[in-house]
One Martini backbone bead per residue (centre of mass of N, CA, C, O) as a GRO file, in nm:
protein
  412
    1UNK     BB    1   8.749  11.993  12.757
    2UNK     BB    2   8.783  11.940  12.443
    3UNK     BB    3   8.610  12.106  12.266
    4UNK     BB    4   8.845  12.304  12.144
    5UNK     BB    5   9.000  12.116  11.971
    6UNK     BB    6   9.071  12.053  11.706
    7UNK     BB    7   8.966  11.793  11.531
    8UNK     BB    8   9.270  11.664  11.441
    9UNK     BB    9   9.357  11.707  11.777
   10UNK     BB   10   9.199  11.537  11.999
   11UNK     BB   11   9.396  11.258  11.977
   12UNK     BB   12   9.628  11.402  12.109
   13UNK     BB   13   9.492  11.544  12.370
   14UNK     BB   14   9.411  11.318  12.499
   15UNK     BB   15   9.666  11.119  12.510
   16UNK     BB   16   9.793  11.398  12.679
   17UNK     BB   17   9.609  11.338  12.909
   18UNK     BB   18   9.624  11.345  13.297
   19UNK     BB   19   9.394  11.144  13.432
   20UNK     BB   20   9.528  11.078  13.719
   21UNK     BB   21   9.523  11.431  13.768
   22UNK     BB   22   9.265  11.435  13.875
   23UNK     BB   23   9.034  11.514  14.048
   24UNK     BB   24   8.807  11.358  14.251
   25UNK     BB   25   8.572  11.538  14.130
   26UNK     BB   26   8.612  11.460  13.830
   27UNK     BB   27   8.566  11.158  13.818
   28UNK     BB   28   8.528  11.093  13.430
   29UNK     BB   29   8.458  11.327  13.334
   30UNK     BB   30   8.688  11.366  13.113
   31UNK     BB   31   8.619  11.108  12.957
   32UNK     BB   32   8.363  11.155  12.876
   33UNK     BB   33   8.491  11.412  12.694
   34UNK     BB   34   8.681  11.219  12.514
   35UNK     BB   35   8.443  11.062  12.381
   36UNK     BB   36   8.275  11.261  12.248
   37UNK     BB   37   8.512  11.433  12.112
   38UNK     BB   38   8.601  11.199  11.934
   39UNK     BB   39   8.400  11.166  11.727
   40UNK     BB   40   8.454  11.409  11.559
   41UNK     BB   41   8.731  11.247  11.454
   42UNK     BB   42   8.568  11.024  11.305
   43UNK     BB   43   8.377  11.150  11.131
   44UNK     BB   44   8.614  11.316  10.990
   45UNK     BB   45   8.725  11.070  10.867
   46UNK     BB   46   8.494  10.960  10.730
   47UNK     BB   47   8.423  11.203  10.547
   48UNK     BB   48   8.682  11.176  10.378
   49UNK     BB   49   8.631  10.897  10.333
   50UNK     BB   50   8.379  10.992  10.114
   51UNK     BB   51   8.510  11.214   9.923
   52UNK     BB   52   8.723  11.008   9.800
   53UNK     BB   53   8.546  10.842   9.666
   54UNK     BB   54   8.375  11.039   9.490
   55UNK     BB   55   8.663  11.140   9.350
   56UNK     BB   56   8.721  10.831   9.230
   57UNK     BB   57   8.447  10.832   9.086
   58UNK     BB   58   8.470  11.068   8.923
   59UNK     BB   59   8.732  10.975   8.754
   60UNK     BB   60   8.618  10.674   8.651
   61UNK     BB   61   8.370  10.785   8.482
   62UNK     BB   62   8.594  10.983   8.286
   63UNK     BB   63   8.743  10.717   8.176
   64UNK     BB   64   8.435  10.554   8.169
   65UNK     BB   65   8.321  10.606   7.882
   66UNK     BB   66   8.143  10.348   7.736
   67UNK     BB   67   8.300  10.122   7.954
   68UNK     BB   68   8.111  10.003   8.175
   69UNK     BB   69   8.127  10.027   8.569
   70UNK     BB   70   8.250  10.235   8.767
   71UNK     BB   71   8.100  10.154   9.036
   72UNK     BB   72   8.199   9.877   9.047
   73UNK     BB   73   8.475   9.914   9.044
   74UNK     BB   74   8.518  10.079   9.282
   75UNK     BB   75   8.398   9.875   9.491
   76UNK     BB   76   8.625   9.664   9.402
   77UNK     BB   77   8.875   9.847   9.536
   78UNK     BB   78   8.743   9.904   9.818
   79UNK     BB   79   8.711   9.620   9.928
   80UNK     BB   80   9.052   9.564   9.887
   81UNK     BB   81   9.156   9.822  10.068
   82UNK     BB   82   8.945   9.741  10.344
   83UNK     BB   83   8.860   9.450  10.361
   84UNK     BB   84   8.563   9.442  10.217
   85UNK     BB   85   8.276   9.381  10.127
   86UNK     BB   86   8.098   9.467   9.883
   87UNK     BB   87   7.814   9.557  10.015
   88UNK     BB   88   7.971   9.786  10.170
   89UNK     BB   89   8.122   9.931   9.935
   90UNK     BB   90   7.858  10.003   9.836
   91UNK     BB   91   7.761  10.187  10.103
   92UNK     BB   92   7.971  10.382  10.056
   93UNK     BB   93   7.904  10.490   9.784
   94UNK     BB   94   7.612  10.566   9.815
   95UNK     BB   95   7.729  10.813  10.040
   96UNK     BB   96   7.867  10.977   9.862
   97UNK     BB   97   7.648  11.023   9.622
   98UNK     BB   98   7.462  11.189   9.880
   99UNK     BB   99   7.684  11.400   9.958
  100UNK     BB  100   7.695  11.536   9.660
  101UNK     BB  101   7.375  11.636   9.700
  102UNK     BB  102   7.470  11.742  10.020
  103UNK     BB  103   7.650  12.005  10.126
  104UNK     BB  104   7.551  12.030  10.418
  105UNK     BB  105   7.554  11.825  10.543
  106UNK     BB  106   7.839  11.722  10.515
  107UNK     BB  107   7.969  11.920  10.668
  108UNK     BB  108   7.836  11.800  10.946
  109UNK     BB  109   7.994  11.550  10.917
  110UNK     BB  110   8.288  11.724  10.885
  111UNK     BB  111   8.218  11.838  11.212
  112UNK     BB  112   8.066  11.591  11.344
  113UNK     BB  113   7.769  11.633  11.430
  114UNK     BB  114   7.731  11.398  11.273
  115UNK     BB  115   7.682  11.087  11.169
  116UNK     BB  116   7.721  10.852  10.966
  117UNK     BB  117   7.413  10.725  11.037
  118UNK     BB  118   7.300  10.985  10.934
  119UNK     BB  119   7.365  11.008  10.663
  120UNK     BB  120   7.267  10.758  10.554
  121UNK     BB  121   6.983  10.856  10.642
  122UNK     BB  122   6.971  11.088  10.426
  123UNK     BB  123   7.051  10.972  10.135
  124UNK     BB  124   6.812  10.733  10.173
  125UNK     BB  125   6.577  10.960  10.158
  126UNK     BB  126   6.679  11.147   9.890
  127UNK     BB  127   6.743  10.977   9.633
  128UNK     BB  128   6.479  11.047   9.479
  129UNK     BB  129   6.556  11.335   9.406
  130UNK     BB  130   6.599  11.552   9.225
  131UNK     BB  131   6.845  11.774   9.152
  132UNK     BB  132   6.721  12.042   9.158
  133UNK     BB  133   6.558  11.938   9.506
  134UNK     BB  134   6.824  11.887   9.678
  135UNK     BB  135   6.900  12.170   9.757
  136UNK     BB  136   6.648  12.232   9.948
  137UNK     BB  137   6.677  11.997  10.136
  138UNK     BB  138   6.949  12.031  10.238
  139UNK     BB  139   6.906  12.273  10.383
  140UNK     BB  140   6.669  12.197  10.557
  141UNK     BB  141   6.759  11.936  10.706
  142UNK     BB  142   7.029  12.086  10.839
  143UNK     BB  143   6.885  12.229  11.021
  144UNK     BB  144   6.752  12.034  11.201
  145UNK     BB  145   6.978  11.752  11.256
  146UNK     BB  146   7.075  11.892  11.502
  147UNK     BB  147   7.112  11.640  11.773
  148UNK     BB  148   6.971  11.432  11.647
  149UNK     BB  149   6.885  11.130  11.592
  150UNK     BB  150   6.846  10.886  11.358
  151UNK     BB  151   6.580  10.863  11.330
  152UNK     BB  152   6.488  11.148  11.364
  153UNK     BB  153   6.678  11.214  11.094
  154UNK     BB  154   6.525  11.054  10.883
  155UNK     BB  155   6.215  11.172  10.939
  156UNK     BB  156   6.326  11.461  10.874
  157UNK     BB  157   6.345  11.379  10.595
  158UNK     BB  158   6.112  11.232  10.498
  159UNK     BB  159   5.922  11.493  10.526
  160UNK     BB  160   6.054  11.693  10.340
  161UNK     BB  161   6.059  11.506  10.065
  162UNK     BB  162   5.726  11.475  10.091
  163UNK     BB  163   5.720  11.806  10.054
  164UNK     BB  164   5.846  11.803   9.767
  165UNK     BB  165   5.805  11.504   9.640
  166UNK     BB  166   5.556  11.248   9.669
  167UNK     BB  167   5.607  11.117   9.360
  168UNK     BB  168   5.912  11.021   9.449
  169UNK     BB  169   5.880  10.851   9.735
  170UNK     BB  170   5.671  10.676   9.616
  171UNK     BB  171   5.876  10.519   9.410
  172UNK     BB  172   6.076  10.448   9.629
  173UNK     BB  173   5.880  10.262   9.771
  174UNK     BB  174   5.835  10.077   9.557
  175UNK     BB  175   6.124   9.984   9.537
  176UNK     BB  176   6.171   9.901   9.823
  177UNK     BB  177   5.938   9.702   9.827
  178UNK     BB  178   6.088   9.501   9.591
  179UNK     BB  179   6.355   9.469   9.794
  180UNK     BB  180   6.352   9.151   9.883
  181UNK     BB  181   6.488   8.958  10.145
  182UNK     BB  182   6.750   8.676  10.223
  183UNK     BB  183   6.926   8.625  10.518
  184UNK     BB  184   7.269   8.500  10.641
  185UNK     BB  185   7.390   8.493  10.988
  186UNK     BB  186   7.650   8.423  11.119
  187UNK     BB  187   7.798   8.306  11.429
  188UNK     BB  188   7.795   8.201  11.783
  189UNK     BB  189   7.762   7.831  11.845
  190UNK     BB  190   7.600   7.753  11.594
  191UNK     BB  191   7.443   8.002  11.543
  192UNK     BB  192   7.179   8.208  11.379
  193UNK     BB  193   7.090   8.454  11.133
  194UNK     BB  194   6.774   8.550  10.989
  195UNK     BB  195   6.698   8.784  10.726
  196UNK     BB  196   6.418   8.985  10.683
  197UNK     BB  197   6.315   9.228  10.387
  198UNK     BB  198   5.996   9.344  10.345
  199UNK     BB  199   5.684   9.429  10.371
  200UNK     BB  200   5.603   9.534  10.612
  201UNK     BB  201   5.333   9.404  10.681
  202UNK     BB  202   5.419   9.120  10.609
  203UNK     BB  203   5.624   9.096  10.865
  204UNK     BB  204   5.456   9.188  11.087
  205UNK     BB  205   5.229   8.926  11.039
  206UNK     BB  206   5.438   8.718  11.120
  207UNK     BB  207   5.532   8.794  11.385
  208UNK     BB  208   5.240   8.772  11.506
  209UNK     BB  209   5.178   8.503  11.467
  210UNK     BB  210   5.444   8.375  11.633
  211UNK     BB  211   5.343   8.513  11.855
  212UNK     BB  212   5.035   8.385  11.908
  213UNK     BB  213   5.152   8.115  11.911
  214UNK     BB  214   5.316   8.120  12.184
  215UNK     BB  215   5.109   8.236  12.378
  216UNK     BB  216   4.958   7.971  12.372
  217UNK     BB  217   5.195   7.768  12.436
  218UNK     BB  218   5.235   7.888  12.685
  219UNK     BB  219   4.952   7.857  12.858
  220UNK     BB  220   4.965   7.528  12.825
  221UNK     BB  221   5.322   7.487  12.916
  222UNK     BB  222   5.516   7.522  12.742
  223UNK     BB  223   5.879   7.497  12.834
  224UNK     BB  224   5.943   7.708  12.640
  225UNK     BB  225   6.078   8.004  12.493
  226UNK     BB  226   5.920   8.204  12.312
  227UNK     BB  227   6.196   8.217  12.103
  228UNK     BB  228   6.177   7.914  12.046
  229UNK     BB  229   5.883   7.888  11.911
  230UNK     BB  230   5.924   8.119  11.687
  231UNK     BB  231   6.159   7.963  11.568
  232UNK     BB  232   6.045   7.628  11.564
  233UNK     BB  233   5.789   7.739  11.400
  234UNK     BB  234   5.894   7.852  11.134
  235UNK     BB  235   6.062   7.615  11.015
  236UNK     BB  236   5.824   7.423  10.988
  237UNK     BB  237   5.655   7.616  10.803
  238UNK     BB  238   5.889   7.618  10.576
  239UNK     BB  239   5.984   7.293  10.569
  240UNK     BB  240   5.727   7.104  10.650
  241UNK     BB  241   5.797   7.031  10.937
  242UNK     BB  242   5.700   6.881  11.233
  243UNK     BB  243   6.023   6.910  11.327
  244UNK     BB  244   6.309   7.116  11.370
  245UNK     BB  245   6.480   6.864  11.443
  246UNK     BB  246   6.423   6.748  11.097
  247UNK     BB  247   6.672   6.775  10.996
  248UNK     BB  248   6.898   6.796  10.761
  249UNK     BB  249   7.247   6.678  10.768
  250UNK     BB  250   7.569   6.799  10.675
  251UNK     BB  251   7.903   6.718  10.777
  252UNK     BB  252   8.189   6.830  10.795
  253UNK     BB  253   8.505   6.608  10.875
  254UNK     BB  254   8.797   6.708  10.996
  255UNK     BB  255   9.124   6.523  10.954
  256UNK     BB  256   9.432   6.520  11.101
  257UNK     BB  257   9.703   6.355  11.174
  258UNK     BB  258   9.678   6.405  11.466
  259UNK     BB  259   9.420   6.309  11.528
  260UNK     BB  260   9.414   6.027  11.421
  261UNK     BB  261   9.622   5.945  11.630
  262UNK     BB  262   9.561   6.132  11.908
  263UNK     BB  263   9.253   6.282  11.916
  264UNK     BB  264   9.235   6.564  11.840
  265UNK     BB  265   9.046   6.855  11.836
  266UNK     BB  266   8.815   6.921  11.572
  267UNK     BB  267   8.685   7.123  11.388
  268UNK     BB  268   8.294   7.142  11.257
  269UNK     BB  269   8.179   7.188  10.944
  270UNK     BB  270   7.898   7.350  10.857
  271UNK     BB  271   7.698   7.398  10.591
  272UNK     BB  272   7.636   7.736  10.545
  273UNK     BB  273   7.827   7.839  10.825
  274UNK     BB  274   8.081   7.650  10.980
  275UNK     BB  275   8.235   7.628  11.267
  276UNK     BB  276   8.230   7.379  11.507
  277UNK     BB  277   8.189   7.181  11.787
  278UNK     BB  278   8.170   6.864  11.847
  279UNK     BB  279   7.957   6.828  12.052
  280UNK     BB  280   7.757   6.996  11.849
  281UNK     BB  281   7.748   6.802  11.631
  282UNK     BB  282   7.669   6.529  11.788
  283UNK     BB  283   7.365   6.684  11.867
  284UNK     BB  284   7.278   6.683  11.547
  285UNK     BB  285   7.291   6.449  11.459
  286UNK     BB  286   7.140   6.272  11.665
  287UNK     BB  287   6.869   6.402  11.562
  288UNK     BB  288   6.904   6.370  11.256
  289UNK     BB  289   6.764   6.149  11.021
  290UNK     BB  290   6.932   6.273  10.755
  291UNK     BB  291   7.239   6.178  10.812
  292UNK     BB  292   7.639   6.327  10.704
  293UNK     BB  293   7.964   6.195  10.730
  294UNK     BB  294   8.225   6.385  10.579
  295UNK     BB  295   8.547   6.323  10.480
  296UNK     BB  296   8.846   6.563  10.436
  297UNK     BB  297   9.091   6.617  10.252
  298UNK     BB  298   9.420   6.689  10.357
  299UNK     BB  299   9.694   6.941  10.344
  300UNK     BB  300   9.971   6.867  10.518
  301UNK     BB  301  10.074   7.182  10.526
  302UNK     BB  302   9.788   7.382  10.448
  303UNK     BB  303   9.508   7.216  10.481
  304UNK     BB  304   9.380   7.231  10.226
  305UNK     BB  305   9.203   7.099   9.927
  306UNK     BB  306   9.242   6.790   9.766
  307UNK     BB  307   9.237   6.730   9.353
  308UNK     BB  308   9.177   6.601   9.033
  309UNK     BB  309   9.047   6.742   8.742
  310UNK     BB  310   8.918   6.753   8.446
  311UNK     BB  311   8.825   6.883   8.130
  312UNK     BB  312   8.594   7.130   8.125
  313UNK     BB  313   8.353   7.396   8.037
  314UNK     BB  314   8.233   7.270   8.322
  315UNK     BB  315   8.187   7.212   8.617
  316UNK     BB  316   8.159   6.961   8.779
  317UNK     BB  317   8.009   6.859   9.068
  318UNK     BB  318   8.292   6.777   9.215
  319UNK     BB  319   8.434   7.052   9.152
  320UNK     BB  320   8.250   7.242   9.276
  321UNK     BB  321   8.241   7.142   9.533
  322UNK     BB  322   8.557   7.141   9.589
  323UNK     BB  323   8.559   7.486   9.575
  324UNK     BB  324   8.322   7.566   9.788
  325UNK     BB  325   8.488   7.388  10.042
  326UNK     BB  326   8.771   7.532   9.988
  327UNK     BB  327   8.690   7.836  10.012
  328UNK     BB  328   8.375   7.866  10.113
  329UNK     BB  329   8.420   8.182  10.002
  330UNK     BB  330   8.502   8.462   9.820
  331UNK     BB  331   8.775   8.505   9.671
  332UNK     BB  332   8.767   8.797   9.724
  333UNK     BB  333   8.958   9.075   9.870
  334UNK     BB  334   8.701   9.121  10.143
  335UNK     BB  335   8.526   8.888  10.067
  336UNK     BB  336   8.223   8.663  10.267
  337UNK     BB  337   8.036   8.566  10.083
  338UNK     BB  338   7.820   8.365   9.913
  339UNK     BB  339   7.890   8.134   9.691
  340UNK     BB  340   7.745   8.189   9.309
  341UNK     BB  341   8.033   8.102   9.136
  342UNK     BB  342   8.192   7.966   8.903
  343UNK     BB  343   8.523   8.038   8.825
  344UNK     BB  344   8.742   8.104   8.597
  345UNK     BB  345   9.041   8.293   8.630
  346UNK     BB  346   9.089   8.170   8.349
  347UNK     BB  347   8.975   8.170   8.090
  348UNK     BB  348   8.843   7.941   7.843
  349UNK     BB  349   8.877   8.088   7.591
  350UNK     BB  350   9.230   8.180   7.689
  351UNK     BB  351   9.283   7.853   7.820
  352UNK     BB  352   9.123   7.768   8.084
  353UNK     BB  353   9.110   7.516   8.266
  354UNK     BB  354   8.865   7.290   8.388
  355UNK     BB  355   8.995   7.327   8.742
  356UNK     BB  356   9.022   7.408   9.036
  357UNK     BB  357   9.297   7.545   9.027
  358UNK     BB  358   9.111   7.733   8.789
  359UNK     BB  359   8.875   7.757   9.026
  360UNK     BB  360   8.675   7.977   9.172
  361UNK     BB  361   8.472   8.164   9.443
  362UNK     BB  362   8.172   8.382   9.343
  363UNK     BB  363   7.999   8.623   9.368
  364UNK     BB  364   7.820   8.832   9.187
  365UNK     BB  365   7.983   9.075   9.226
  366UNK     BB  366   8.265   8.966   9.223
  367UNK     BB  367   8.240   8.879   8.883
  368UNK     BB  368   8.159   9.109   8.745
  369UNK     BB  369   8.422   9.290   8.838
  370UNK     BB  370   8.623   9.117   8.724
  371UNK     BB  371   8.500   9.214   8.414
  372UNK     BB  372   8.603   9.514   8.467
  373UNK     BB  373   8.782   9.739   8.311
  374UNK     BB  374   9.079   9.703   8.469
  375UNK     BB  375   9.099   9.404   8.521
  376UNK     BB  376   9.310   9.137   8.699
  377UNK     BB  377   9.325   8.752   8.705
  378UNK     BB  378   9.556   8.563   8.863
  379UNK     BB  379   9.769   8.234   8.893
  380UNK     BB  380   9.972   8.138   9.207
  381UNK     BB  381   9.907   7.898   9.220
  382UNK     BB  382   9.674   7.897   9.506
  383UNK     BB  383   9.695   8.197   9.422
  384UNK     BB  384   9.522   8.466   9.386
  385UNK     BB  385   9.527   8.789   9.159
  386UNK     BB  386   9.441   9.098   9.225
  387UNK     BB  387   9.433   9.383   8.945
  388UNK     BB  388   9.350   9.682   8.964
  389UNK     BB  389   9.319  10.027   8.790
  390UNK     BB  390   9.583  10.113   8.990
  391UNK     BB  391   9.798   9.866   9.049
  392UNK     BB  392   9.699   9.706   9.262
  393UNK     BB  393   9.751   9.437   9.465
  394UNK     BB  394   9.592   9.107   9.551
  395UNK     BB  395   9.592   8.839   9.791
  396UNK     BB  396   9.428   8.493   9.753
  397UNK     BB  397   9.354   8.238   9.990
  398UNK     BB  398   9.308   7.940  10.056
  399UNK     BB  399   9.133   7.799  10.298
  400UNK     BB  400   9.198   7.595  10.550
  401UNK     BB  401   9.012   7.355  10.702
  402UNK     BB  402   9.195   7.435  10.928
  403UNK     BB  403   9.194   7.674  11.133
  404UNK     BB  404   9.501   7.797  11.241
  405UNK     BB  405   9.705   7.599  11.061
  406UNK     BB  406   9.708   7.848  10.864
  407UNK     BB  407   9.740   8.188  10.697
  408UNK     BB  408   9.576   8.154  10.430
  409UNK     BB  409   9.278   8.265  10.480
  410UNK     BB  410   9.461   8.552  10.502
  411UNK     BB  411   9.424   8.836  10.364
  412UNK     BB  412   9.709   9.042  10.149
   0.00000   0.00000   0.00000
């Protein structure tokens, strides 16, 4: 019913249409038509904003022509003004960069036709063409990628690429294959995603080794969950421990005020994973057999951790820690990767004191991003202030150590 609607008009015509007064057979009719036709639109404004990324890029580029990372500048503004991670923002960069060699897919990409989601898979199969050969590639994939699911046209790009150019592809997989990685996904409720990453035989192999481990001891009676064993099987195989539930633990017990005097129940943060409710700390604690549990002072106003530390050029391991605890997460604007630098805020050769006050936790690429010309990252109270080369201002503030109990948390 909506297909007739111009792109940029879909969401007006949906909003617009009096679904209560559809005929009783058409029930329902409609709004699939209104799902489907959304995606237009959707798509639509994605594409823009991939656009605008490209020629932000192209224009930053322009700019720093021998001082810095373009690149690198580009992820961090585009983090801070999405409020998302490096990560992300580095996978919107490389999709615009994608679609500036394909103007045929994007087009397909700007009209509806294909997904987001498709396009990324067309430009990470294509990354290794000549600029040359990318035009044909272009051509070619477009004609056929209309209708395809993500996956067939991945794969139908993926053929295109390797008849065009087979000694580019398999360098492409050269590169790719030896891009290993082991991530940690938090989840909810205690639960966690391990996510390894590397050459497809050698984690087929693994997952084989731990179904058929599974399986045997499924036949013998063992009454846990194939993915039970295949779980506490993995843990044990890799920390070389007897039993998965011999892990140590170390709990943070966070008490404020209210807690302490009337009892009332508050989160515990699990150590590189978040909160956990008391009930779930209890029954890890029980188990585990080297374990601590470690009582964390809060600021009474805005729940914060509070400490005083000396100067010195390197953070001292409590100071490290108590900025690590006090953090939790990066405290770049819109990062929530894993802290893996102390970062001086005010650098300590400009006499930036090496004290928490004056310490932030950062990823490794927001530590870099934070160094790229035409960055400035500076202290207001407990609040870092980071000023990106358009001039815009985001401020990060440490997370309450008891989440929900000041907005300190949300990134502004």
């Amino acid at each position: 019913m909506f297909e007739t609607a111009p792109t940029d008009s879909v969401l007006a015509a949906v909003r617009g249409h009096d679904f209560a007064a559809d005929p009783v057979t058409h029930h329902g009719r409609h709004r699939i038509d209104a799902i489907r036709e959304l995606d237009r639109g959707i798509r639509a404004l994605q594409a823009e904003q991939v656009a605008q990324v490209a020629a932000l890029l192209d224009e930053r580029t322009k700019l720093m022509v021998g001082a810095g990372d373009p690149c690198l500048s580009i992820i961090g503004e585009i983090s801070m003004a999405r409020n998302v991670g490096p990560t992300a923002a580095g996978s919107q960069v490389q999709l615009a960069m994608g679609m500036a060699r394909m103007p045929q897919v994007f087009t397909l990409f700007a009209d509806g036709v294909i997904s987001e989601a498709t396009a990324r898979a067309v430009a990470a199969e294509t990354r290794s063409l000549h600029v040359d050969d990318a035009p044909v590639a272009d051509a070619e994939i477009a004609a056929k990628i209309p209708g395809m699911t993500t996956l067939r046209a991945r794969h139908a790009a993926a053929r295109i690429v390797i008849g065009i150019d087979a000694e580019a592809a398999h360098e492409r997989a050269r590169r790719n294959r030896a891009d290993a990685r082991v991530t940690l996904l938090p989840e909810v409720d205690g639960v966690a995603t391990l996510q390894v990453r590397g050459p497809a035989e050698q984690i087929v192999a693994a997952h084989q080794a731990l179904d058929t481990w599974a399986t045997g001891l499924r036949s013998t009676g063992d009454p846990r969950t194939r993915g039970q064993i295949m779980c506490q099987t993995l843990v044990e195989r890799v920390t070389g421990l007897a039993f998965a539930d011999d892990v140590s633990v170390e709990v943070n017990l966070v008490l404020d005020a209210d807690t302490l005097v009337a009892g009332a129940s508050t989160a515990v943060e699990l150590e590189g994973y978040g909160p956990i409710c008391p009930d779930v700390a209890d029954e890890i604690i029980a188990r585990a057999p080297n374990r601590s549990v470690r009582r964390l002072l809060t600021d009474p106003v805005d729940g914060t951790l509070v400490v005083r530390e000396p100067r010195r050029r390197r953070f001292d391991a409590p100071t490290a820690a108590h900025i690590r605890r006090r953090d939790r997460y990066c405290r770049q604007p819109g990062c929530d990767l894993t802290i893996r630098h102390g970062d001086h805020v005010r650098a300590y050769e400009h006499g930036g004191p090496t004290t928490a006050a004056n310490g932030q936790g950062l990823c490794a690429r927001s530590h870099t991003i934070k160094h790229q010309p035409g960055w400035d990252v500076a202290v207001d109270g407990r609040t870092t202030v980071w000023r990106t080369p358009t001039g815009h201002e985001y401020r990060s503030d440490p997370p309450p150590v008891l989440p929900g109990r000041a907005p300190g948390h949300l990134r502004q």
